[in-house]
C-alpha positions in Angstrom: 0.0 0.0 0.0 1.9 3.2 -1.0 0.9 6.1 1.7 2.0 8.9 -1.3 -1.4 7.7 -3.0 -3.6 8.8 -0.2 -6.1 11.6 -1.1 -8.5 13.8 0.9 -11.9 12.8 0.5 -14.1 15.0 2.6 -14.2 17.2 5.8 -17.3 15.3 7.9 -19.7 17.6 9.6 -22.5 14.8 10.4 -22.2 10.8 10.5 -24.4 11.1 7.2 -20.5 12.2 5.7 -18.4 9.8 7.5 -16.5 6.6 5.6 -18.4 3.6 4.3 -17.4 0.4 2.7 -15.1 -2.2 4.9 -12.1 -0.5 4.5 -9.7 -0.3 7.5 -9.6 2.4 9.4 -6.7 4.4 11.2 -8.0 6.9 13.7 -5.8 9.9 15.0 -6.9 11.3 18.1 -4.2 14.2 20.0 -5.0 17.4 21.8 -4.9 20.5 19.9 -1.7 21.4 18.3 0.2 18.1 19.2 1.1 17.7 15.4 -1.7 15.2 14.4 -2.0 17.3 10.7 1.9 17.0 10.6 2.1 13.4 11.3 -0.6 12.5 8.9 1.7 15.1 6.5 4.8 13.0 7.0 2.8 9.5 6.6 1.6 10.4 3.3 4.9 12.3 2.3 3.3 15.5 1.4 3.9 19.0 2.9 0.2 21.2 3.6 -1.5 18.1 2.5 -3.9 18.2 5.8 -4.4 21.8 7.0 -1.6 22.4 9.7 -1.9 25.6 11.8 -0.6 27.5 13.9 -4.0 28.1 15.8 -5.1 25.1 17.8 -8.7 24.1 17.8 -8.5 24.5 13.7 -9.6 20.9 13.0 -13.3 21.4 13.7 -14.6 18.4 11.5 -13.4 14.4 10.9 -11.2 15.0 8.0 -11.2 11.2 5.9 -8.1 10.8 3.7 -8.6 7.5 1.1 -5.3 5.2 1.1 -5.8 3.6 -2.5 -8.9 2.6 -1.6 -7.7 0.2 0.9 -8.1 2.4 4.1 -9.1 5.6 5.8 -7.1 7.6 7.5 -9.1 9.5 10.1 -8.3 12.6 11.5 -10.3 13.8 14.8 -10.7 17.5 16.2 -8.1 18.1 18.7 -9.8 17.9 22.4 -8.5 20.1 24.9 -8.1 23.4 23.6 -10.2 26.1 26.6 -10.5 29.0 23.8 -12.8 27.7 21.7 -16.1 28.3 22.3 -18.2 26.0 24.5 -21.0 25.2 22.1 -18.1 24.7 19.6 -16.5 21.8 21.5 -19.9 20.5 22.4 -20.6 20.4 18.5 -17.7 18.6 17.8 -17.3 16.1 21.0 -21.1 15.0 20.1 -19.1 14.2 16.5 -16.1 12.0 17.6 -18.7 10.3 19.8 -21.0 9.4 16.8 -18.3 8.8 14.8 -16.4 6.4 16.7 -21.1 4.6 18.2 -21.2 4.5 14.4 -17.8 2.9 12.8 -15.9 1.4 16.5 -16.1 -2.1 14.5 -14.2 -1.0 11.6 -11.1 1.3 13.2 -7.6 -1.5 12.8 -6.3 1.0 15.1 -6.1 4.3 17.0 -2.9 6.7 16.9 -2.8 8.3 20.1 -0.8 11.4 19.3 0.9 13.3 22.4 3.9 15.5 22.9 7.2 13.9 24.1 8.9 17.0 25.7 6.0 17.2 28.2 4.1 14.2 30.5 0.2 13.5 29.1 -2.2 15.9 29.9 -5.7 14.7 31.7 -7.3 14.9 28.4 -4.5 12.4 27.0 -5.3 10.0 29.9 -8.6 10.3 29.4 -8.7 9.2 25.9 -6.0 6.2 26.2 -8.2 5.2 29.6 -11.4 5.3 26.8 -9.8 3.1 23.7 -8.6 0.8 26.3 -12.2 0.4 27.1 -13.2 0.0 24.4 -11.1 -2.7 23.7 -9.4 -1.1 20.3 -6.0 -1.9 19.3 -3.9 1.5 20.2 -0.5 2.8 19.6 1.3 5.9 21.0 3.0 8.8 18.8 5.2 10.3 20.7 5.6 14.0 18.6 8.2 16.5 18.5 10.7 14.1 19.2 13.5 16.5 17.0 12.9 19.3 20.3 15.1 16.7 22.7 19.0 16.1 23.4 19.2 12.5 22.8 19.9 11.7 26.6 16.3 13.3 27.3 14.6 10.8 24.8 14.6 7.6 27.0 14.0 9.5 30.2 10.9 11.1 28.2 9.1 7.9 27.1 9.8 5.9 30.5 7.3 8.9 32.3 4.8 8.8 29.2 4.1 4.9 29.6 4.1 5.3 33.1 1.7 8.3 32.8 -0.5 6.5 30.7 -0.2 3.3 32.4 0.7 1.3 29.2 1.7 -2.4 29.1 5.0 -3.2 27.0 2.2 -4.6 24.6 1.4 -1.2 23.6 3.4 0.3 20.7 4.7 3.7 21.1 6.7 4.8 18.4 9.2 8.3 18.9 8.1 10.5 16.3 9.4 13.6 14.7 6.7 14.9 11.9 9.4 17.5 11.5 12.2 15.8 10.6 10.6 12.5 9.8 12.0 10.0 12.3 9.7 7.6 13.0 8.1 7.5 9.9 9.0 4.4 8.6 8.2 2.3 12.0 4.8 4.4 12.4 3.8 3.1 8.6 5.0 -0.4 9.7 2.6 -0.3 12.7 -0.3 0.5 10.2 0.7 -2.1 7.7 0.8 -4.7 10.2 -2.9 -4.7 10.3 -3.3 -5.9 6.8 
């Protein structure tokens, strides 16, 4: 499956927009401005490709990128962010949740996206405590991965599994959207569900 094929499809407002067919699903979830528009960037190997910017809160919608046909890749608004407007993230919790009532059977995997140089927010918790819940197969991008000395790196994972109470069965994968690094084990990860 070549990742530099993927296309955007559609920004979904309303689960009458979001994916059908039984194509696999890869779900990125991250807090606002963690990088998850970056990461998807670096997947697919194409600069601007999803909307990155320098405003968090920006991804409003579930943006669906096509994979050849053979998978979605599914971007989620970016929870946490205080300054948008409370009817605003109302709107667009109520979406993640129908999306994920509505297609929970079909999603290979979910990409939890969080920001090595800093331990996991509550929101961060919160969502890794929820996919364990529900049972879905998860992995762990640890972003911005370029903004540490090297010594820092080990040191920097050790507090985010412990953080997130993750068992050496769950994949997390040092990432740096920026310069790349990690790219080829995070596309690994996501072609080891086929």
């Amino acid at each position: 499956m070549n990742f530099n094929k993927t296309v955007f499809v559609r920004s979904a407002a309303s689960p009458a927009d979001f994916p059908r067919g039984e194509q696999k699903r890869f779900v990125f979830a991250g807090r606002s401005n963690v990088g998850k528009s970056s990461t998807i960037n670096c997947i697919v190997g194409k600069k601007g490709f999803a909307k990155v910017s320098s405003m968090p809160g920006k991804t409003v919608f579930v943006n669906l990128f096509s994979v050849e046909d053979k998978a979605w890749i599914v971007d989620l608004p970016g929870y946490g962010y205080s300054k948008t407007s409370k009817e605003e993230r109302a709107r667009y919790s109520a979406l993640i949740d129908q999306y994920f009532a509505e297609d929970m059977d079909k999603i290979s995997r979910i990409y939890v996206i969080v920001d090595i140089r800093h331990k996991p927010t509550a929101d961060d918790q919160m969502m890794v405590e929820w996919v364990r819940a529900a049972g879905l197969p998860m992995t762990i991008v640890a972003n911005k991965l370029d903004k540490l000395k090297k010594s820092q790196v080990q040191p920097a994972i050790d507090l985010i599994r412990e953080t997130l109470q993750l068992t050496d069965q769950t994949p997390l994968i040092p990432f740096s959207a920026e310069k790349g690094e990690g790219r080829d084990a995070l596309i690994g990860d996501m072609l080891s569900v086929f």
